[in-house]
C-alpha positions in Angstrom: 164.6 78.6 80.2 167.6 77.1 82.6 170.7 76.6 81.4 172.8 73.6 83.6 175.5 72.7 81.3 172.6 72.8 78.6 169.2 73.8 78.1 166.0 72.6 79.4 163.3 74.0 77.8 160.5 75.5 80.2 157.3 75.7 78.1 154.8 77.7 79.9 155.3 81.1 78.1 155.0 79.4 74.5 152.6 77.3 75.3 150.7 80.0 77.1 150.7 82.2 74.3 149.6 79.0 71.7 146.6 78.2 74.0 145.4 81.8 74.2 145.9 81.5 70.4 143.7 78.8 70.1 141.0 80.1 71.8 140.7 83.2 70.4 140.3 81.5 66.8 137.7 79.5 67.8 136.1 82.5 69.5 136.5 84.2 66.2 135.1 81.4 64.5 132.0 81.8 66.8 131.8 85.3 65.5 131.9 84.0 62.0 129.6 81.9 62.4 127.0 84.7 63.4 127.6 86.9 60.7 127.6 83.7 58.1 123.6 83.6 59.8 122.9 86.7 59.5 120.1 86.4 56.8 119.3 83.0 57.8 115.3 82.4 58.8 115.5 81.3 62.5 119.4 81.1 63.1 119.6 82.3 66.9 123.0 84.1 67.4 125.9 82.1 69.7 127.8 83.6 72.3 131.1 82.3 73.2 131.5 81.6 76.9 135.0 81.4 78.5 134.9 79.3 81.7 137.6 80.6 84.7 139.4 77.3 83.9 140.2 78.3 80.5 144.2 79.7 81.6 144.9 76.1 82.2 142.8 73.6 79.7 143.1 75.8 76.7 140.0 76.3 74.2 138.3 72.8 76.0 137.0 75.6 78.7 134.9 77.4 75.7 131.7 76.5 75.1 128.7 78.0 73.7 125.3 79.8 74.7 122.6 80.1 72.4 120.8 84.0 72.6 117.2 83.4 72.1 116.1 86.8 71.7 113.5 87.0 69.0 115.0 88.2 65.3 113.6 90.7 62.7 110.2 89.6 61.7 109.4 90.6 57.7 106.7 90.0 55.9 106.2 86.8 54.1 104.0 85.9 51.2 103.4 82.6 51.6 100.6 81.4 53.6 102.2 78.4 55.2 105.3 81.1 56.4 104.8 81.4 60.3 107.0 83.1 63.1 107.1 83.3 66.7 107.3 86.5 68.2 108.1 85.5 71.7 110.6 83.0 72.8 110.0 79.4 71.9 110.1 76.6 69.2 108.1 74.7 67.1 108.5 71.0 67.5 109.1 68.5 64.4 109.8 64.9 63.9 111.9 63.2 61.2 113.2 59.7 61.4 116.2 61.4 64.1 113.1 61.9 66.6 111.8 65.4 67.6 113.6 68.1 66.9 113.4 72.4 67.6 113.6 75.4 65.4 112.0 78.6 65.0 112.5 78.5 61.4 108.5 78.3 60.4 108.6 77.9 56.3 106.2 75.2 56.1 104.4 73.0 53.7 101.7 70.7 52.4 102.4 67.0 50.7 99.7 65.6 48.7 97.9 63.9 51.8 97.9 67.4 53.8 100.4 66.6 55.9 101.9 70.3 57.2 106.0 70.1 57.0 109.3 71.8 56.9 111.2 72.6 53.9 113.4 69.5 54.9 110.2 67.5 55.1 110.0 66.8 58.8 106.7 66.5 60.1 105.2 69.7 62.3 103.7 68.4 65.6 100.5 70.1 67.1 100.8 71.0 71.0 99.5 67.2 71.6 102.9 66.2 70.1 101.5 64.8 67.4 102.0 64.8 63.5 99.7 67.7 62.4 97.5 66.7 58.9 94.7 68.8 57.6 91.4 67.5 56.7 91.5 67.7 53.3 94.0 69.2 51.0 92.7 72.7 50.2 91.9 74.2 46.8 94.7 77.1 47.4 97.0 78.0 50.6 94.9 81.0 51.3 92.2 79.1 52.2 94.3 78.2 55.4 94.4 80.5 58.6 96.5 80.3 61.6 96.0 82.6 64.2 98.6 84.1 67.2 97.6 80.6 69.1 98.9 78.2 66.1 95.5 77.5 65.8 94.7 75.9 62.5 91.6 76.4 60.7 90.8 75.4 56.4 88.0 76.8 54.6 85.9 74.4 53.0 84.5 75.5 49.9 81.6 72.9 50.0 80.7 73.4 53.5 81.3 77.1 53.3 82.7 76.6 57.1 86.0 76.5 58.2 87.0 73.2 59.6 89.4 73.1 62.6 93.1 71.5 61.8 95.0 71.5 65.2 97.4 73.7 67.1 101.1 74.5 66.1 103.0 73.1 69.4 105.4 76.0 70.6 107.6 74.7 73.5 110.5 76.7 75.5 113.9 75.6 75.9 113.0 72.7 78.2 110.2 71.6 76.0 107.2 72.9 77.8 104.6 74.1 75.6 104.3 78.1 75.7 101.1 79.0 76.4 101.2 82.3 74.2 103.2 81.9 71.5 102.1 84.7 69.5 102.5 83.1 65.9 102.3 85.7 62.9 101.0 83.8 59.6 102.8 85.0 56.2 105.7 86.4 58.4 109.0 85.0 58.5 111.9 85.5 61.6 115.2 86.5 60.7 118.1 85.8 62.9 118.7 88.0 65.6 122.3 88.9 65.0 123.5 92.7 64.6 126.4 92.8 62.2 127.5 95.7 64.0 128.3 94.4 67.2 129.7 91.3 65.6 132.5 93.2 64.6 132.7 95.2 67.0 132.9 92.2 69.3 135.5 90.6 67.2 138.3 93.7 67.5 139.5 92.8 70.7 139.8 89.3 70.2 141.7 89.7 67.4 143.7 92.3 68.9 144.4 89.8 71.3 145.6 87.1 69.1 147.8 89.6 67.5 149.3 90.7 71.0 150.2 86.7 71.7 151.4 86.2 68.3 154.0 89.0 68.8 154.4 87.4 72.3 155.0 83.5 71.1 157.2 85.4 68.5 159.7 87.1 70.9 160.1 83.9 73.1 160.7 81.6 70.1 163.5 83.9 68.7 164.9 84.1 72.0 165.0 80.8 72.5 166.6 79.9 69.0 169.3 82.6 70.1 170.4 80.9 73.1 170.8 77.4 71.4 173.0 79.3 69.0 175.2 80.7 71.2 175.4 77.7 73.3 176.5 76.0 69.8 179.0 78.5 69.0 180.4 78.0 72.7 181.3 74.9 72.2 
C-alpha cells in the first residue's frame, strides 16, 4: 500500500493469498474426488500436480495425473465380471469412438454381443467388436482365461468353441501382452482412505494459514481508508 496524497492499492499480498486459496480448493476437490471413488469398480485414484509456475498463474498451473496402480481385486459372482491384474485397459466402442477403462462388468445382448454395463461394445485385441458364436444356455458355460481368451461350451457339440481375445492396451494404446485377466473377479479403485486424509491436512491447513493472511491485509487496508477519511 502507498499513500501520495491518497491510496493506491498494491494487490500482490491479497491477491497472493486468494490464488493460493484457489488452488488449494481445487486440490481439495481432487482429494474428494478420490474418496467419492473409493468403492467404485475401476476408478484409478488422481493425484494433483502443482507445476513451478503455479506462484504466478494461480490454479491454471494444476493439473492432474492419473495413478494406475492396480486396485483391490474381490471376488465376483458373475461370470461375465473380469479384472486386470496388471496395468492396462480394456478397449470399447460406443458411437463417441473407442474408449478405456478397467472397469470389466460385462454383458451379453440377445445376439451375443459381449458389452459394458453402459452398452458399449468390448473390442478383442484385433480391435474389433467381440460377438460369441451363439448365445449360450447359461453364463457359466463361458470361460476366459488370464489371456482374455474367450472360449463357450456348446452343449450339442460337447466342445468348446473359441470366441476371441479381450484387447488389453497400456496407456498409449499398445496391446499388453500379459494382461493377466481374473474371470468372476471385479477391481476396486486403488485409493487408500487413509492417506487421503492424511494428504488433505496440510492443504487445508494451508488454506486456513492464507485465510487468516487475506484477513489481516483486508482489515488493514479498510483501516487506513478510514483514517485517511477521518483526516480529512
Amino acid at each position: 500500500m502507498i499513500i501520495r496524497g491518497g491510496v493506491n492499492y498494491v494487490d500482490k499480498g491479497m491477491t497472493a493469498s486468494l490464488m493460493a486459496m484457489h488452488l488449494q480448493s481445487e486440490i481439495i476437490a481432487i482429494n474428494n474426488e478420490n474418496i467419492t471413488g473409493f468403492d467404485k469398480i475401476g476408478y484409478q485414484r488422481q493425484d494433483p500436480v502443482v507445476s513451478s509456475f503455479t506462484e504466478f498463474i494461480g490454479v491454471h498451473g494444476l493439473s492432474k495425473s492419473t495413478d494406475d496402480q492396480v486396485g483391490r481385486i474381490i471376488v465376483s459372482e458373475n461370470p461375465l465380471d473380469c479384472a486386470i491384474a496388471t496395468k492396462g485397459y480394456f478397449q470399447t466402442m460406443d458411437k463417441d469412438g473407442i474408449k478405456v477403462t478397467r472397469d470389466g462388468r460385462f454383458k451379453l445382448d440377445n445376439q451375443g454381443n459381449l458389452l459394458t454395463l453402459q452398452d458399449a461394445q468390448v473390442l478383442s485385441n484385433a480391435g474389433m467388436p467381440i460377438q460369441l458364436p451363439f448365445v449360450p444356455e447359461k453364463l457359466e458355460d463361458i470361460k476366459i482365461n488370464e489371456k482374455g481368451e474367450i472360449r463357450v461350451f456348446n452343449h450339442k457339440t460337447l466342445k468348446q468353441e473359441f470366441a476371441g481375445t479381450i484387447g488389453v492396451v497400456d496407456s498409449n494404446g499398445r496391446l499388453v501382452s500379459r494382461p493377466d485377466i481374473k474371470q468372476k473377479f471385479n477391481e476396486y479403485s486403488n485409493v487408500s482412505l487413509q492417506n487421503e486424509f492424511l494428504g488433505m491436512m496440510p492443504v487445508i491447513r494451508n488454506f486456513e494459514a492464507n485465510r487468516q493472511m487475506f484477513l489481516i491485509q483486508n482489515q488493514n487496508l479498510t483501516k487506513v481508508i478510514s483514517q485517511l477519511g477521518s483526516a480529512n
